[in-house]
C-alpha beads as a LAMMPS data file, in Angstrom:
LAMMPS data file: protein, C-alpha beads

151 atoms
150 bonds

1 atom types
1 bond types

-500.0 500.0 xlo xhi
-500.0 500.0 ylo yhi
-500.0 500.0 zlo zhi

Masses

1 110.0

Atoms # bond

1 1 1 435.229 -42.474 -444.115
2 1 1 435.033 -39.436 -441.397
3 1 1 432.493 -39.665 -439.166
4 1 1 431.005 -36.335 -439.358
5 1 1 430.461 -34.286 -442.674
6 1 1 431.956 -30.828 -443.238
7 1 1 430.368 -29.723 -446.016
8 1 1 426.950 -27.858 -445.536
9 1 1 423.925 -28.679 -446.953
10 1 1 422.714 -27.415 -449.978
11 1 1 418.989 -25.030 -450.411
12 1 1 416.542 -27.798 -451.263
13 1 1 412.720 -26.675 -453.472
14 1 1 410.573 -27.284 -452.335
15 1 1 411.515 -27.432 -448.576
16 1 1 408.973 -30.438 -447.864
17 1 1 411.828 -32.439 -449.604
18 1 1 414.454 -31.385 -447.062
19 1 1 414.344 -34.587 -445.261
20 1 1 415.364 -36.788 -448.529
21 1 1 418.245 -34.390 -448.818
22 1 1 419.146 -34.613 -445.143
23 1 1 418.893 -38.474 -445.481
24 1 1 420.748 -38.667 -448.714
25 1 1 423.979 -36.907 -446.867
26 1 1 423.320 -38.267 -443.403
27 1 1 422.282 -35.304 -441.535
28 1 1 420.501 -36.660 -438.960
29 1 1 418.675 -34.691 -436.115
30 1 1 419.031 -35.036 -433.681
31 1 1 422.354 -36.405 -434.225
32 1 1 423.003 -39.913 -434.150
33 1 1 424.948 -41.385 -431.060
34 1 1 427.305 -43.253 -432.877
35 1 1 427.469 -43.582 -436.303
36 1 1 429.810 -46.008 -438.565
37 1 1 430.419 -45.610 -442.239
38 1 1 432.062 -47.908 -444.942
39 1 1 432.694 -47.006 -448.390
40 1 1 433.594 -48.665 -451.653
41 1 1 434.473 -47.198 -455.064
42 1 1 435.466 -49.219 -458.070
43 1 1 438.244 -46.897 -460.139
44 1 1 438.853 -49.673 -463.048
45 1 1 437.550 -52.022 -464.925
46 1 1 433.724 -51.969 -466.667
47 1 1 432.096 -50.862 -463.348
48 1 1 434.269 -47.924 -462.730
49 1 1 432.642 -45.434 -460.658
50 1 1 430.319 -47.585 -459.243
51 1 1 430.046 -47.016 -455.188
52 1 1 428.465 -48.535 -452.179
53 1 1 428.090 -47.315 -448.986
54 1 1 427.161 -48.395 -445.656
55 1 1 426.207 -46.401 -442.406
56 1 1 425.310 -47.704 -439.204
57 1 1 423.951 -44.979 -436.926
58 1 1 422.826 -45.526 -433.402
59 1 1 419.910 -42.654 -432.484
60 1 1 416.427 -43.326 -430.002
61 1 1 414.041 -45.724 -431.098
62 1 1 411.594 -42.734 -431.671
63 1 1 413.846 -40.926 -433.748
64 1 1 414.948 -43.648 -435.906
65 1 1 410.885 -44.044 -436.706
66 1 1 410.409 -40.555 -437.467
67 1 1 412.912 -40.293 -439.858
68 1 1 412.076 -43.213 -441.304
69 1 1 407.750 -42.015 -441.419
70 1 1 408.874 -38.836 -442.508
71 1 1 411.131 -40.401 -445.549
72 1 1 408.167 -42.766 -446.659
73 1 1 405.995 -39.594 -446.902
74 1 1 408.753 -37.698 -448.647
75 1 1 409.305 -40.083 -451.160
76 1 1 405.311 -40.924 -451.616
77 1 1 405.529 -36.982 -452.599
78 1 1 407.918 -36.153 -454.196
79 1 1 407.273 -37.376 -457.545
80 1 1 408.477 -34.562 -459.442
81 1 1 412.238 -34.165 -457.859
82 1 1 413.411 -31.478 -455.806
83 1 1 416.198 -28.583 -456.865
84 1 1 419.004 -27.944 -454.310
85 1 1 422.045 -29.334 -453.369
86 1 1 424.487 -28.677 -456.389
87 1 1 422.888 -30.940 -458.515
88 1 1 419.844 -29.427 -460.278
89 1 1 416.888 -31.244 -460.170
90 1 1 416.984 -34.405 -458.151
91 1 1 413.894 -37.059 -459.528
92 1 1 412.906 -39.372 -456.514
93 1 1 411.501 -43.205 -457.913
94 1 1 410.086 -45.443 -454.768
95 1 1 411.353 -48.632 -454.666
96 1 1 410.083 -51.701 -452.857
97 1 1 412.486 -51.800 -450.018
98 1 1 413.861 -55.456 -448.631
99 1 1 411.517 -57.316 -446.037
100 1 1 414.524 -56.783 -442.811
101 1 1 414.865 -55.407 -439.819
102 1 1 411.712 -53.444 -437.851
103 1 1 410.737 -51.594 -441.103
104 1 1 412.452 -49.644 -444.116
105 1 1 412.274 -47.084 -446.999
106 1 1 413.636 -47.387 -450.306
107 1 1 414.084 -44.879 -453.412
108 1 1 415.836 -44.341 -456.136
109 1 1 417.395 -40.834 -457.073
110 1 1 418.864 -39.339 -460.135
111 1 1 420.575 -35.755 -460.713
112 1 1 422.858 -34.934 -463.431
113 1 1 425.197 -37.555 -463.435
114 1 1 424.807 -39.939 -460.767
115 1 1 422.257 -42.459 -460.227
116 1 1 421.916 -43.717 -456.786
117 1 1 419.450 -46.434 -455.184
118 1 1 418.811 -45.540 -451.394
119 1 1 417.823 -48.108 -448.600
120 1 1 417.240 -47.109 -444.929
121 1 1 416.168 -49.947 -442.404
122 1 1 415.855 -49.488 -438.589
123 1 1 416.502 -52.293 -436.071
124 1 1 414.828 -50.981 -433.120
125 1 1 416.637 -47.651 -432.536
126 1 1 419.641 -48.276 -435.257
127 1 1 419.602 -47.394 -438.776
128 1 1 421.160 -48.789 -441.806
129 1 1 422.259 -46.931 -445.013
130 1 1 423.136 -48.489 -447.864
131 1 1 423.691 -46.366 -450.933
132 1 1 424.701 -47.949 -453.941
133 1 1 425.509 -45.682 -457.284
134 1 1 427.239 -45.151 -460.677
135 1 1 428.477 -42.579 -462.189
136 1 1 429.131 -44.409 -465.517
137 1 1 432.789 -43.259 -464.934
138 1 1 432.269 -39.081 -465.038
139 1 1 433.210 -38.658 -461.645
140 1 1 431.121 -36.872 -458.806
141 1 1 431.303 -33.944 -460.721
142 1 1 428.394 -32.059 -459.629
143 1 1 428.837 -32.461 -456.111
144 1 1 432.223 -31.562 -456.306
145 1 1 431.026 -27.820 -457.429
146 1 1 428.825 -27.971 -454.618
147 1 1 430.584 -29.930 -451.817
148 1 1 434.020 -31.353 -450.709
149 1 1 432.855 -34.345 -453.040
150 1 1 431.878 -36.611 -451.143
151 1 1 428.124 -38.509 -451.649

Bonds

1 1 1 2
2 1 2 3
3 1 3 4
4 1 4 5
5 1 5 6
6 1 6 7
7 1 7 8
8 1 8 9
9 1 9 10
10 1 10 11
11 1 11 12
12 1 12 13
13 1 13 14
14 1 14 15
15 1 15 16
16 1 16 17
17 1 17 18
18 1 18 19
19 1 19 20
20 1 20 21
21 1 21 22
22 1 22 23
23 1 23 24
24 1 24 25
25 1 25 26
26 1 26 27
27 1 27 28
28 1 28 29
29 1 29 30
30 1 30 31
31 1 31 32
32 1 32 33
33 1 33 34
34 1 34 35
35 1 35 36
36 1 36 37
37 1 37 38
38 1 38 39
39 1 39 40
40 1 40 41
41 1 41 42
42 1 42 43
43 1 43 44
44 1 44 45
45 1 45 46
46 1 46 47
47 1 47 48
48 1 48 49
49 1 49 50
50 1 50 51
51 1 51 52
52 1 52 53
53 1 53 54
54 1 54 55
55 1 55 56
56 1 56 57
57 1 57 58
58 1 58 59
59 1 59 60
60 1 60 61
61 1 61 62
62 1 62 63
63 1 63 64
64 1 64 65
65 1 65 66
66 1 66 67
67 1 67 68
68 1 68 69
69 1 69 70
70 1 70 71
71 1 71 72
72 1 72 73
73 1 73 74
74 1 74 75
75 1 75 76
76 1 76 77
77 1 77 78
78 1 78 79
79 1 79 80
80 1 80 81
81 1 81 82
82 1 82 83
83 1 83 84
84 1 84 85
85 1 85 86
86 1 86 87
87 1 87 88
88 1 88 89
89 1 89 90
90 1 90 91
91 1 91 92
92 1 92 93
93 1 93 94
94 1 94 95
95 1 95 96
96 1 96 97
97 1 97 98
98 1 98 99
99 1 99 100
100 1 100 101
101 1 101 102
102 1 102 103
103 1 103 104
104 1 104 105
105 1 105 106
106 1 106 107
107 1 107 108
108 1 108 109
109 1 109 110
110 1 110 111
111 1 111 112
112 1 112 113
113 1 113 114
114 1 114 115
115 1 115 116
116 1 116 117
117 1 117 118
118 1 118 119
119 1 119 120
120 1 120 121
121 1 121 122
122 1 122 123
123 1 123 124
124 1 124 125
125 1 125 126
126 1 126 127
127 1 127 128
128 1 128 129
129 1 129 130
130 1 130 131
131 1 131 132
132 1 132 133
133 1 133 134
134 1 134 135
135 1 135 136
136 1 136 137
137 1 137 138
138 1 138 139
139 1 139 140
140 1 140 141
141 1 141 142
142 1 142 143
143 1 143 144
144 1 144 145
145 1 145 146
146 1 146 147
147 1 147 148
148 1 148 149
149 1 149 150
150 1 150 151
């Protein structure tokens, strides 16, 4: 996958929620040194449209934590979704996320079509993304009216 995105963020409601948006499409700030992404989409079979992917980025130590405080606050919030980025209302579940690296955040999302499950870790000042969703085989249809269509 490209290492940068082209496509510009959607308006998010309330604004609080910005940084789950941000997070959800990688827009880090400030931007990440490096960043690495790997992406897998199955296009047969009974899991079609099911997709992981992986980002490493490489920011500061301090920025990495403040993303990753502000997140856990976000999520704690937002119980009730957000509106923005193509896709309606986005509703925003917590999950327990898995006991690695320095610390993480977890959360689970779901728009019109497209459940995804959300994990951020940090390793000092690197973070791991690992996004993992289906779209029950109906495409990435609402992103696409709102974005290259890309996740």
């Amino acid at each position: 996958m490209p290492s940068t995105r082209s496509d510009p963020p959607g308006a998010v409601a309330p604004a609080v929620w910005r940084v789950i948006a941000d997070a959800r499409r990688e827009s880090y700030t400030p931007a990440p040194s490096a960043l690495v992404r790997r992406y897998a989409v199955a296009t047969a079979g009974e899991h079609l449209g099911a997709g992981t992917q992986i980002t490493l980025a490489d920011t500061t130590e301090s920025a990495a934590r403040d993303l990753l405080a502000a997140l856990r606050a976000a999520v704690t919030a937002c119980r009730d979704g957000y509106t923005g980025d193509g896709c309606g209302t986005t509703t925003i579940t917590a999950v327990t996320p898995v006991a690695v690296g320095d610390e993480g955040v977890a959360f689970r999302t779901a728009s019109r079509e497209i459940p995804t499950e959300y994990t951020f870790v940090r390793q000092g000042s690197v973070l791991l993304r690992f996004a993992a969703s289906s779209a029950g085989g109906k495409g990435w249809a609402c992103r696409a009216r709102s974005s290259s269509g890309r996740s």
